[in-house]
Structures are given as C-alpha cells and as structure tokens.
C-alpha positions in Angstrom: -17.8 -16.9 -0.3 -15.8 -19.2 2.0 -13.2 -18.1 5.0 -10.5 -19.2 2.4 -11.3 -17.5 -0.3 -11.5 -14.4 0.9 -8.9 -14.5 2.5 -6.9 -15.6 -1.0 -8.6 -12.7 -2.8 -8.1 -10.1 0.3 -4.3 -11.1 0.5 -4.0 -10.6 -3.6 -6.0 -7.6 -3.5 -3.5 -6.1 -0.5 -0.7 -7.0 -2.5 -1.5 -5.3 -5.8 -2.2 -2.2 -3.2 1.1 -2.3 -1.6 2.8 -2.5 -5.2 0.7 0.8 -5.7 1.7 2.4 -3.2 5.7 1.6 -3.5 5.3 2.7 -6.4 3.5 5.9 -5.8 6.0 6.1 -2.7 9.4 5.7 -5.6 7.9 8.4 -7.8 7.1 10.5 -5.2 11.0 10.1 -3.6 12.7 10.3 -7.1 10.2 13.7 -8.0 8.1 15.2 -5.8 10.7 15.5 -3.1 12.9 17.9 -5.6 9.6 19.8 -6.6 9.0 20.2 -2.7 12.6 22.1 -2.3 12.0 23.8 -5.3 9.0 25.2 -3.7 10.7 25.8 -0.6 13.7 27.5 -2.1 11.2 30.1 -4.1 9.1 30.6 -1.2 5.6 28.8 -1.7 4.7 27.4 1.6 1.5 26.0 0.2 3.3 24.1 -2.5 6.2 22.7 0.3 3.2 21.8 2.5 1.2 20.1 -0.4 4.4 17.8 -1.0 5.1 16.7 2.5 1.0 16.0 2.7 1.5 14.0 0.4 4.4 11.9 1.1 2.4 11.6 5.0 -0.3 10.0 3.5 1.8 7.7 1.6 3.6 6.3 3.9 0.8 6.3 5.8 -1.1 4.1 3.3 2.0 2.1 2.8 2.2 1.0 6.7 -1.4 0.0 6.6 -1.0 -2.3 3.7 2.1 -3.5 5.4 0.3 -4.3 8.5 -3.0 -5.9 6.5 -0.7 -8.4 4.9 0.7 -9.0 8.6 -2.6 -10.1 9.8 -3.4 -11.8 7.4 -0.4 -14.1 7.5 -1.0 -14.5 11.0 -4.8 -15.5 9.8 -3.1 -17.8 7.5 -0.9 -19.5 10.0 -3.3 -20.2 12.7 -5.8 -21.9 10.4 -3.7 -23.9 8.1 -6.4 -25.1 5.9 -6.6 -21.6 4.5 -3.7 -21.9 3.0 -5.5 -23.9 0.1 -5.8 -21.8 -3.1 -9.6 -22.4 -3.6 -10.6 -23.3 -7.5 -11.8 -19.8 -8.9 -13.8 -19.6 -11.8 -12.5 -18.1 -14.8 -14.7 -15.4 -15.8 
C-alpha cells in the first residue's frame, strides 16, 4: 500500500470514527446525562459514577479523533501529492 493511500483510507476510516463517536457523545448528552441525575437523586453512587465514566471516555475518544484528522491534514498539506484519491479497486 502506497503513502497516499493510506493515508486516503486512514483519513476515511477517522472520519467514520469521529461520526461514531458524536453520535455516541449526542445520545449520551440527550440520555445518559438524565439517567446519571436520576441515579444521583436516588442515591446510587456506582450508577452516577458509571455515567460520568462514560461520558470521560467519550470525550476522550472524541478529542483523539479530532486530533488524528489534525495530523493528518497537516500530512496532507506538506506533501501535496497525497492529496490524489488513488484508484481503489471495487471489491
């Protein structure tokens, strides 16, 4: 596999993970942030604590995909022939 594609299939592969995790992080927001008060407000520590684990490692996850796709713009921009879409073989 060539420089370029990889880096075309890395920086598709990083994208499909970041719209995971945004979407992970939405449902998470929009539910899991009520359960976690819930839990709080009927005094299960473990369940509060399993929430806000949770939402850590997601936004966690989410600034590592961020900073992936950072890098490999950068890649991208210092080596402009990279920015070629190589021909991949439909399979």
């Amino acid at each position: 596999m060539s420089m370029n594609e990889f880096l075309w299939k890395s920086s598709d592969a990083a994208a499909e993970i970041r719209l995971l995790v945004e979407g992970a992080i939405a449902l998470y927001e929009g539910d899991a942030m009520g359960l976690q008060s819930m839990a709080h407000k009927n005094q299960q520590p473990e369940a509060a604590t399993a929430f806000d684990t949770i939402g850590t490692a997601l936004y966690g996850l989410r600034e590592k995909a961020r900073l992936l796709q950072m890098l490999q713009a950068e890649v991208a921009e210092d080596v402009p022939e990279l920015l070629t879409r190589p021909q991949v073989d439909c399979e």
